[in-house]
ZADREN-703781 format. One line per field, with one value per residue (C-alpha): x, y negated, z negated; residue in three letters; residue number from 1. Coordinates in steps of 0.1 Angstrom, whole numbers. Example, Ala and Ser with C-alpha at 12.3 -4.5 7.8 and 13.67 -1.06 7.14 Angstrom:
// ZADREN-703781
c1: c(123; 137) .
c2: c(45; 11) .
c3: c(-78; -71) .
aa: c(Ala; Ser) .
i: c(1; 2) .
//
This chain:
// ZADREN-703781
c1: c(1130; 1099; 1077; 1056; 1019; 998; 970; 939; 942; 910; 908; 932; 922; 944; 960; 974; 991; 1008; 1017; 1034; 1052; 1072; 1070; 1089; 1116; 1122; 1125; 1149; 1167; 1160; 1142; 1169; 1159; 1153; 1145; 1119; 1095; 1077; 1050; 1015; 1012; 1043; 1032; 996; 1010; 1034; 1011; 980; 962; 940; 955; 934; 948; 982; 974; 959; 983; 1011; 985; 987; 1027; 1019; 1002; 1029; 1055; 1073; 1072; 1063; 1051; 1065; 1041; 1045; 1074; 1061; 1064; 1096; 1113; 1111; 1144; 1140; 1133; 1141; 1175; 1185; 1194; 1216; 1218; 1237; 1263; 1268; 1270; 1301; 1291; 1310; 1314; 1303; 1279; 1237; 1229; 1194; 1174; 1161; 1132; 1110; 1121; 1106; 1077; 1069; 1075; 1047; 1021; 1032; 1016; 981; 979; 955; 975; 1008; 1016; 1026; 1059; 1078; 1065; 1063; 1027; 1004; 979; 949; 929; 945; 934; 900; 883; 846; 852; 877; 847; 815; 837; 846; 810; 798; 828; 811; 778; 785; 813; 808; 821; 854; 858; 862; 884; 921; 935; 964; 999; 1000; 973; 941; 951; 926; 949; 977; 966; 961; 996; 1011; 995; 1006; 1046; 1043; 1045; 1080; 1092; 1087; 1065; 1054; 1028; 1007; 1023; 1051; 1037; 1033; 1007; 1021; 1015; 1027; 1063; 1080; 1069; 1082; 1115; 1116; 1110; 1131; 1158; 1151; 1156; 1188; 1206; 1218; 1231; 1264; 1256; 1263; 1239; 1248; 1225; 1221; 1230; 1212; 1185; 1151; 1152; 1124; 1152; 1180; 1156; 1150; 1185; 1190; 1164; 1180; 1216; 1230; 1253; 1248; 1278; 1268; 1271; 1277; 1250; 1241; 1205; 1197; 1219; 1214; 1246; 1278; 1287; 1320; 1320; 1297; 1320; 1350; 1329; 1321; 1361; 1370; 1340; 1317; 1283; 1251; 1226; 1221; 1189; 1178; 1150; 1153; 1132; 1127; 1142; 1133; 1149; 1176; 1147; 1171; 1160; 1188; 1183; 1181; 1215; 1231; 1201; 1217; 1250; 1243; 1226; 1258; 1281; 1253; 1256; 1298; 1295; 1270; 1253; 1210; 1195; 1160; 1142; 1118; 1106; 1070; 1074; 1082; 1042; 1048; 1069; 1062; 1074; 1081; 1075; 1072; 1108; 1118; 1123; 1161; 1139; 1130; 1172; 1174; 1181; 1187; 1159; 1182; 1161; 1138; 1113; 1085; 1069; 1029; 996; 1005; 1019; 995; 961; 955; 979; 956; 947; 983; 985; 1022; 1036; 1067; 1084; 1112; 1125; 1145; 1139; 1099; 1092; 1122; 1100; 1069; 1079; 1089; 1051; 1032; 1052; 1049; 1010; 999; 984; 977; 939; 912; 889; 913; 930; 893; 888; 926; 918; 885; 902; 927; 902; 877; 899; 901; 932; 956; 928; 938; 979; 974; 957; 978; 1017; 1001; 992; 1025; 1042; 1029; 1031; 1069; 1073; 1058; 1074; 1111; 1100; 1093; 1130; 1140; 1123; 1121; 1153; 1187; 1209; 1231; 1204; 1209; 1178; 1172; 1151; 1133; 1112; 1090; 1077; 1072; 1099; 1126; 1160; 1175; 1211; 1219; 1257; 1286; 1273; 1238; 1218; 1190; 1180; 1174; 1157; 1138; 1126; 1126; 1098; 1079; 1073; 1055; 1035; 1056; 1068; 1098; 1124; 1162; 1188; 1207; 1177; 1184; 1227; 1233; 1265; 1238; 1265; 1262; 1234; 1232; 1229; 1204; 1166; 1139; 1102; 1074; 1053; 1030; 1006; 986; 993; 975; 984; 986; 1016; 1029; 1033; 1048; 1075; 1082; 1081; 1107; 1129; 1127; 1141; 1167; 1180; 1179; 1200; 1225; 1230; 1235; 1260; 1278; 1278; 1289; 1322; 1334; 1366) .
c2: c(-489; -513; -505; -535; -536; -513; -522; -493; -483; -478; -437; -429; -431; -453; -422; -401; -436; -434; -401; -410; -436; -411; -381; -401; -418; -380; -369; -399; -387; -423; -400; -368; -336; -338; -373; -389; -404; -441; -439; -438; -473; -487; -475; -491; -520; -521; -513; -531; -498; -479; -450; -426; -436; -430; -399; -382; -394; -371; -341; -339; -339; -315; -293; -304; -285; -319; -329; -309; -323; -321; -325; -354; -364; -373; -366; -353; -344; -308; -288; -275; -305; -311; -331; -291; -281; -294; -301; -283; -306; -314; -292; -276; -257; -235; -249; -220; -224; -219; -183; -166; -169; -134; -137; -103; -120; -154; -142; -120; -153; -168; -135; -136; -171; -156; -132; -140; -118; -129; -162; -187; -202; -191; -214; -254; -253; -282; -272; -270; -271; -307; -322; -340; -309; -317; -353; -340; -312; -338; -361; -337; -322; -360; -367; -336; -347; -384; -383; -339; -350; -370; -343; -314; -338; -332; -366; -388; -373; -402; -392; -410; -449; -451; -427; -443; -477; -463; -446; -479; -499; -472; -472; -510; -492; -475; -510; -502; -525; -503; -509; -478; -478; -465; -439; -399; -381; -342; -307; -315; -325; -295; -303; -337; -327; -300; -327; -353; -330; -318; -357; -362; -334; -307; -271; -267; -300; -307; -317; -332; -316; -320; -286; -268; -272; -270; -234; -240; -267; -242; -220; -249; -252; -219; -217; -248; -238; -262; -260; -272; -295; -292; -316; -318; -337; -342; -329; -371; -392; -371; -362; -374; -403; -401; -367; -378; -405; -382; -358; -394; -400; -364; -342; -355; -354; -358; -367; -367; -352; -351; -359; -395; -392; -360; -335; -297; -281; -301; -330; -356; -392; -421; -452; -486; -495; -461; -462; -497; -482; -449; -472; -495; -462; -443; -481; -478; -449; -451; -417; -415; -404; -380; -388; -364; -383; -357; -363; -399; -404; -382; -406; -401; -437; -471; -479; -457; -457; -470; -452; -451; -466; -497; -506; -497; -530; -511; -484; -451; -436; -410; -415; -382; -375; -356; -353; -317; -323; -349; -343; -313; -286; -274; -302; -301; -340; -355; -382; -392; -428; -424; -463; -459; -427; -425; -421; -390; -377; -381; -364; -334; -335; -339; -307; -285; -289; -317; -331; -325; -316; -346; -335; -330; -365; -381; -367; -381; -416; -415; -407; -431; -457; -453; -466; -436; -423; -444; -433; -396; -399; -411; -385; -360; -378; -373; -338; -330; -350; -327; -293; -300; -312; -280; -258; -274; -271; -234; -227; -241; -221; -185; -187; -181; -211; -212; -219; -250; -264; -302; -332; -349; -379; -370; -341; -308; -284; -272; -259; -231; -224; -193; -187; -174; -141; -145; -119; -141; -119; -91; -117; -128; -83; -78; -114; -103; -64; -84; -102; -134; -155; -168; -185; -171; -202; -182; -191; -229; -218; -226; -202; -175; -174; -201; -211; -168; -168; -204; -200; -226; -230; -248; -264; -276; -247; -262; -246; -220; -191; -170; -192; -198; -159; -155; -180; -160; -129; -146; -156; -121; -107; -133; -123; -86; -95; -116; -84; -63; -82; -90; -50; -45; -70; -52; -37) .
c3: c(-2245; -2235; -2212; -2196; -2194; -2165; -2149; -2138; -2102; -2087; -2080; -2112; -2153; -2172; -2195; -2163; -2152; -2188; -2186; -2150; -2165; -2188; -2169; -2145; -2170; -2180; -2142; -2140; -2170; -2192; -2215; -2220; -2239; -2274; -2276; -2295; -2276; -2285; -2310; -2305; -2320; -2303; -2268; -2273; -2282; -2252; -2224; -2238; -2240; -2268; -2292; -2271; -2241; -2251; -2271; -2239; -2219; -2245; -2241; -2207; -2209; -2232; -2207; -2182; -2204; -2209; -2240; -2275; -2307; -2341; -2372; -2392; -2370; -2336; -2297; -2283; -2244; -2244; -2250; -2216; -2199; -2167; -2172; -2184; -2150; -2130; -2092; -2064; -2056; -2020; -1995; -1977; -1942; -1921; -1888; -1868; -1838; -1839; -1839; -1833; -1862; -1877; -1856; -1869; -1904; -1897; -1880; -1913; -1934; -1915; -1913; -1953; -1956; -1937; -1967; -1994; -2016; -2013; -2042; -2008; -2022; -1992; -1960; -1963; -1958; -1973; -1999; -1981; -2009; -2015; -1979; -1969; -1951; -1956; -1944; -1911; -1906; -1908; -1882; -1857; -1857; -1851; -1825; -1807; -1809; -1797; -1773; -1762; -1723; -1734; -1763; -1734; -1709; -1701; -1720; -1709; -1716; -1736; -1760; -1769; -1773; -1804; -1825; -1811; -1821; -1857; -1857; -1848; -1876; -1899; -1888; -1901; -1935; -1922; -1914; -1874; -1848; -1822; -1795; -1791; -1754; -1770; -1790; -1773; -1787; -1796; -1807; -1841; -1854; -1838; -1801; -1808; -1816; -1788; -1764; -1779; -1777; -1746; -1730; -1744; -1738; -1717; -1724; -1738; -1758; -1794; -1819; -1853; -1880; -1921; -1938; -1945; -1914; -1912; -1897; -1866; -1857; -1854; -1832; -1810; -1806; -1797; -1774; -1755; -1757; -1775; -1802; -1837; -1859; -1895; -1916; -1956; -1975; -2007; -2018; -2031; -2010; -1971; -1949; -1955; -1931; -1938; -1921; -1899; -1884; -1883; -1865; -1840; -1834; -1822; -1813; -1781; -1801; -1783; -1807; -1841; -1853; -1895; -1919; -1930; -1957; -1982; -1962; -1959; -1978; -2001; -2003; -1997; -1989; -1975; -1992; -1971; -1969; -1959; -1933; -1920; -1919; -1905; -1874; -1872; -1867; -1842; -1822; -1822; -1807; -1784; -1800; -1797; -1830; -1832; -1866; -1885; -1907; -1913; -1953; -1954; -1970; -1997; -2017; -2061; -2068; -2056; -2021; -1993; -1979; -1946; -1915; -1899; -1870; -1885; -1886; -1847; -1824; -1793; -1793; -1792; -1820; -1812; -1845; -1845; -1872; -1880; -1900; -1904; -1945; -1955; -1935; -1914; -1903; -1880; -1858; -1849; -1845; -1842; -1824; -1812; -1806; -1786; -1776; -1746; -1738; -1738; -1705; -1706; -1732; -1722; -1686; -1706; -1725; -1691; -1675; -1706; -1717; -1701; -1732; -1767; -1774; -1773; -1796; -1830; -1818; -1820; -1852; -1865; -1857; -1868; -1904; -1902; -1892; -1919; -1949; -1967; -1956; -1983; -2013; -2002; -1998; -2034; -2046; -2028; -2043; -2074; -2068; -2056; -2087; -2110; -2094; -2083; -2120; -2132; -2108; -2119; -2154; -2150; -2132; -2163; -2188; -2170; -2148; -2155; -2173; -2145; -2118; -2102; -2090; -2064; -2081; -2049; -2050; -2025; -2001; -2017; -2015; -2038; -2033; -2056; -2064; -2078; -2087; -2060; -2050; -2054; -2027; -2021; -1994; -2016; -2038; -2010; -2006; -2045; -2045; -2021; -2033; -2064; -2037; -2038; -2010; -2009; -1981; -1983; -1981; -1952; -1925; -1933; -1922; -1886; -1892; -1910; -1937; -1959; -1988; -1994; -2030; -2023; -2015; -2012; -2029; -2016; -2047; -2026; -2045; -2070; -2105; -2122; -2145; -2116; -2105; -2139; -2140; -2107; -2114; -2150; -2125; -2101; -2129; -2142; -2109; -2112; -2143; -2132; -2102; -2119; -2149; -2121; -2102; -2139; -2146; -2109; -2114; -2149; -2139) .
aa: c(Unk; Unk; Unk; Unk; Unk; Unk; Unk; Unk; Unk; Unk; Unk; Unk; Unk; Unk; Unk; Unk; Unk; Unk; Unk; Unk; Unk; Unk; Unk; Unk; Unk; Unk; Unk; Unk; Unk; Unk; Unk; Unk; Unk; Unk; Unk; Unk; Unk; Unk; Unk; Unk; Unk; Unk; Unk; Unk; Unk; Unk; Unk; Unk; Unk; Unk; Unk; Unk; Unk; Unk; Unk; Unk; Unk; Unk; Unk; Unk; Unk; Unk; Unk; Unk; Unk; Unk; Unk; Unk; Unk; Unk; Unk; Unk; Unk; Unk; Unk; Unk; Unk; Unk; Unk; Unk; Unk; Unk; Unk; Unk; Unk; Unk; Unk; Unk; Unk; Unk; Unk; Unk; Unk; Unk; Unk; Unk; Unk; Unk; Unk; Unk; Unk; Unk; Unk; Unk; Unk; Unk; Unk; Unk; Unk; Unk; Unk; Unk; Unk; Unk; Unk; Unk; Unk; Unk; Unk; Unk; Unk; Unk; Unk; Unk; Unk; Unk; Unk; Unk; Unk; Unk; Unk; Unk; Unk; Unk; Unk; Unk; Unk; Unk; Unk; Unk; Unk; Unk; Unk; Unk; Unk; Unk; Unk; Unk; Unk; Unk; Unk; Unk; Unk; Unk; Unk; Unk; Unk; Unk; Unk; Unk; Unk; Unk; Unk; Unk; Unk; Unk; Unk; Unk; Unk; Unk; Unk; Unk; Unk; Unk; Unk; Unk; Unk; Unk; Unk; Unk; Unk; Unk; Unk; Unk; Unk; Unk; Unk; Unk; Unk; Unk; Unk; Unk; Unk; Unk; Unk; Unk; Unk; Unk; Unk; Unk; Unk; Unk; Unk; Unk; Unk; Unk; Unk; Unk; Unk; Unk; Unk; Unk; Unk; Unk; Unk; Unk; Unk; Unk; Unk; Unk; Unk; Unk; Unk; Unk; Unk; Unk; Unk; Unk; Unk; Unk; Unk; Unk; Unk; Unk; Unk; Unk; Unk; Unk; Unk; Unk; Unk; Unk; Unk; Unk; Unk; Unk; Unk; Unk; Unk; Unk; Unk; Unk; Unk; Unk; Unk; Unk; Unk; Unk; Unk; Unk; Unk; Unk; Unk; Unk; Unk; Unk; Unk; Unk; Unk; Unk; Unk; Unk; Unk; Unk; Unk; Unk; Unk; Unk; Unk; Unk; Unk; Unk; Unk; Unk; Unk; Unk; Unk; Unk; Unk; Unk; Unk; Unk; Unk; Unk; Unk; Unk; Unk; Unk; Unk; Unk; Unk; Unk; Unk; Unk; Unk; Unk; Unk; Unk; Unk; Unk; Unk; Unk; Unk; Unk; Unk; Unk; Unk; Unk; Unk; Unk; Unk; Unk; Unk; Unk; Unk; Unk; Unk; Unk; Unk; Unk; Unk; Unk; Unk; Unk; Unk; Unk; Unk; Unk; Unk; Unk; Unk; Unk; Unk; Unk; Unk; Unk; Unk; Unk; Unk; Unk; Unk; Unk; Unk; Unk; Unk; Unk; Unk; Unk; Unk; Unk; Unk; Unk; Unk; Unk; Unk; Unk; Unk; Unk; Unk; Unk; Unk; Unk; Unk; Unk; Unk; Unk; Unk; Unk; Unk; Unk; Unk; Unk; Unk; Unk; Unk; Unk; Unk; Unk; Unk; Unk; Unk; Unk; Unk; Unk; Unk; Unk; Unk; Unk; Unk; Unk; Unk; Unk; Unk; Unk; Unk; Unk; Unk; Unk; Unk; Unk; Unk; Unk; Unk; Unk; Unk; Unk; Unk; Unk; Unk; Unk; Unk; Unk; Unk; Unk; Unk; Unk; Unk; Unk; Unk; Unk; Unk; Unk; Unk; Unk; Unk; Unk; Unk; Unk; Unk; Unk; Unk; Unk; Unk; Unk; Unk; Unk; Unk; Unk; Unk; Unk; Unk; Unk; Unk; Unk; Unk; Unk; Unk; Unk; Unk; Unk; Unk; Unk; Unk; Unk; Unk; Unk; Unk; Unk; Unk; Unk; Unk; Unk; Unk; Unk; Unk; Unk; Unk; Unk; Unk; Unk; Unk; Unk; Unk; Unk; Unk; Unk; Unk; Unk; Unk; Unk; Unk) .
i: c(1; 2; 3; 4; 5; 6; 7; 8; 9; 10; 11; 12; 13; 14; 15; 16; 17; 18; 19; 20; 21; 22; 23; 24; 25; 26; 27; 28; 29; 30; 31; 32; 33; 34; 35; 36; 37; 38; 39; 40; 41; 42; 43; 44; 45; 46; 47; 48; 49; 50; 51; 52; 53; 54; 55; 56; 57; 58; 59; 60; 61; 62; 63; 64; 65; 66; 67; 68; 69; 70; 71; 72; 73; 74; 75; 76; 77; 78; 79; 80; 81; 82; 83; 84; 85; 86; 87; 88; 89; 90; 91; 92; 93; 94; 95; 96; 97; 98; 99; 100; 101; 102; 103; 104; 105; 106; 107; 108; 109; 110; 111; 112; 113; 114; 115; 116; 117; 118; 119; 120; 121; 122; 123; 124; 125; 126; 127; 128; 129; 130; 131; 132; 133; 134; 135; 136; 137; 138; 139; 140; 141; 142; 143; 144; 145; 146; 147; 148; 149; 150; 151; 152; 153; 154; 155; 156; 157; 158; 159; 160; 161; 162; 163; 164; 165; 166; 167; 168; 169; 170; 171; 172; 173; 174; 175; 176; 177; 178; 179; 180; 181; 182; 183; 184; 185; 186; 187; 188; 189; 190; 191; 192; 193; 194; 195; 196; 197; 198; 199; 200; 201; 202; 203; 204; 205; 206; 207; 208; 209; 210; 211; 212; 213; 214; 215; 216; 217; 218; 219; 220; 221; 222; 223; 224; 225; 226; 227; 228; 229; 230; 231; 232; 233; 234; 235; 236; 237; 238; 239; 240; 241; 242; 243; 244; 245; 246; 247; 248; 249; 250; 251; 252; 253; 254; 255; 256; 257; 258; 259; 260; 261; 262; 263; 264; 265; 266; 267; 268; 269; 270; 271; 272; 273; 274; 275; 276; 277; 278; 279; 280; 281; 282; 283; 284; 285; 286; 287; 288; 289; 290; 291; 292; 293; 294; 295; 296; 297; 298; 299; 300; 301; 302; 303; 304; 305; 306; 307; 308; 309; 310; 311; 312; 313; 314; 315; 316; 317; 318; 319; 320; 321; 322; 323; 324; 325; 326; 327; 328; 329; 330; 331; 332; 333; 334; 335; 336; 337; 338; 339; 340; 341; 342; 343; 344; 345; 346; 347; 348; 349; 350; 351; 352; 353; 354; 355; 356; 357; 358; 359; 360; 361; 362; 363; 364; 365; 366; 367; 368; 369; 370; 371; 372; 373; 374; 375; 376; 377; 378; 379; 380; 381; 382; 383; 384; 385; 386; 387; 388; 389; 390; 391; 392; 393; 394; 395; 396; 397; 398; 399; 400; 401; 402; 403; 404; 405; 406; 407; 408; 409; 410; 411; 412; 413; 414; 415; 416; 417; 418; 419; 420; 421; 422; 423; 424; 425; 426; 427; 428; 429; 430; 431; 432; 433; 434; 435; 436; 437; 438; 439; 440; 441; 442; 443; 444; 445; 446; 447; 448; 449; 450; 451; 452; 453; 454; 455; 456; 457; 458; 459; 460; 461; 462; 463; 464; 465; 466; 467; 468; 469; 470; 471; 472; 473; 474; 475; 476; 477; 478; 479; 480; 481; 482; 483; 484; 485; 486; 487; 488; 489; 490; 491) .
//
């Protein structure tokens, strides 16, 4: 194995850039457990960088739980190294209708993430800890100070045109030319959806969904009246189109609405070609498509991937996505580009709230504007590398052998599989008695009956003992449950 030279990025040391380099050949499973990993010498000589370099580069795999070293013999992949585990394989729903989410349930999953007590691996929030504050903070307080009238006005349904210029120079990183005329400024992510679905639908509809779902998207189902087709997917490739274009031949499908890019909660991410395809069937059959695509930044390597948008000739993609994951959650920013059915859209936005608020929209652009905004997502993938890493290393170490656990590229959640007969919902109880958070996989079920012995982990949390001991203390209860069930089946 020969690795070619690096060169120092501006806002990253020159060992962590090493240390990415085989971190990710051992996420990739290039590097497989046990293996010896190059030598000190070898690897200096190979990326042109000093013995120092390289040997703090192995420390902090070290400390990663990724590698281990072996006196007079050298560095090896850990025995529990990631490659361990294995994934869930795709996914097989039941074709039931939507059903009413466990409302007092996911109202107590989001009090449970207000809690300063509670370990937060239950909702997908963002690590605020991770995002700009003191930089978002100094330019609202001047946006206030300079421009207080504008600040306090009602603002077009479109939105501020200076934050939708910015979001249209960003979606040339997606692959998508947009003029900020065709960009609707939103309440985050989830209005954008509600609205999108709201244009192209009526009640009784059906809407073509990954499985599992995003769980606020199965509410807003609900809460319209339509009715959900599941679709299997596989938690690397996305949804089956195969199944997808059966569904097309016999089943009068509305819209098709899923997360292009690292989905919640498999983490899934279409690569270019099954994009292009996916946008050659949706054109056969005349079918619109909405687009999340809130976690398309987060990307660990390569290039950010495309949106499903940037393959759409004849505008029936409804793209939305949101600064929510990778800014602010609480300046609720989204936006939504919804081709030919913007002005549907933005009819439904006017009538609702009128307009999103001025004054966080000002602050948004002002971000995006100043040049900082790539420095940060940078920082942040990195972030999010290493605690997904770490939290995937953990499952492996503390949990039981036959958990089954998703390897994502990207975004910041992780999806469990515990063997048939899992109670993840008395997981989910059992977690949170020990002041831990955590989501069970039947909320992500638009039949309520699948992914029961599934839950999912947000590792957005950045590490610390404190988390290293509730994921021993998560495994623990896994164990418990699975002796239990074992004890429970002896005839």
């Amino acid at each position: 194995m020969k690795l070619s030279p690096i060169t120092l990025e501006a806002d990253q040391v020159l060992y962590e850039q090493v240390a990415e380099r085989l971190q990710t050949l051992i996420m990739e499973g290039t590097l497989k457990a046990g293996d010896r990993l190059p030598s000190v010498r070898k690897l200096r000589q190979q990326l042109s960088v000093s013995m120092s370099t390289v040997l703090e580069a192995y420390r902090l795999l070290e400390d990663r739980g990724l590698v281990t070293v072996r006196p007079q013999s050298g560095y090896y992949v850990k025995s529990t190294a990631l490659n361990v585990l294995q994934e869930p394989a795709i996914t097989i729903p039941t074709t039931d209708e939507a059903r009413e989410i466990d409302t007092p349930l996911s109202l107590r999953l989001m009090l449970a993430a207000q809690n300063p007590e509670i370990v937060q691996l239950g909702t997908a929030l963002p690590a605020l800890s991770l995002m700009p504050l003191s930089q978002l903070n100094r330019l609202t307080g001047k946006i206030l100070r300079d421009r207080p009238e504008y600040a306090h006005a009602y603002a077009s349904p479109l939105g501020d045109e200076g934050l939708r210029t910015e979001i249209a120079k960003r979606m040339l990183n997606t692959g998508c030319a947009v003029a900020p005329d065709d960009l609707l400024i939103t309440n985050g992510a989830s209005e954008a959806l509600y609205f999108s679905l709201q244009a192209v639908t009526q009640p009784g509809d059906t809407v073509a969904v990954q499985s599992p779902t995003y769980h606020t998207v199965l509410e807003s189902l609900k809460k319209l009246n339509l009715k959900a087709l599941t679709l299997p997917t596989h938690p690397r490739d996305g949804i089956s189109l195969a199944h997808l274009e059966a569904a097309l031949q016999t089943q009068s499908i509305k819209v098709l609405l899923l997360v292009s890019n690292f989905s919640n909660p498999l983490g899934s991410c279409m690569d270019d070609d099954k994009k292009k395809q996916l946008m050659t069937l949706l054109n056969r059959y005349d079918v619109p498509l909405i687009e999340d695509d809130v976690y398309g930044e987060l990307y660990f390597t390569g290039d950010r991937p495309k949106a499903i948008k940037a393959f759409d000739t004849e505008h029936r993609v409804l793209y939305c996505s949101s600064l929510s994951k990778v800014l602010s959650p609480g300046l609720r920013i989204g936006w939504c580009a919804a081709g030919r059915y913007q002005a549907a859209v933005t009819g439904h936005k006017s009538v609702t709230n009128l307009s999103t608020a001025i004054a966080p929209q000002l602050t948004a652009a002002a971000f995006l504007a100043n040049g900082g905004f790539d420095r940060h997502l940078r920082q942040l993938r990195r972030a999010y590398y290493e605690q997904m890493t770490r939290m995937q290393q953990a499952i492996a170490d503390y949990f039981p052998a036959e958990s089954r656990v998703t390897r994502p590229n990207g975004g910041h959640v992780l999806w469990v599989e515990m063997p048939a007969g899992f109670d993840a919902f008395a997981f989910y109880k059992a977690a949170l008695a020990e002041n831990i958070s955590v989501v069970p996989g039947f909320m992500f079920s638009a039949s309520g009956h699948d992914y029961c012995n599934c839950f999912r982990l947000n590792t957005a949390v950045p590490w610390s003992d404190s988390l290293d001991q509730a994921m021993q203390t998560l495994g623990q209860l896994a164990k418990k449950q699975l002796a239990q069930q074992w004890l429970s089946d002896l005839p």
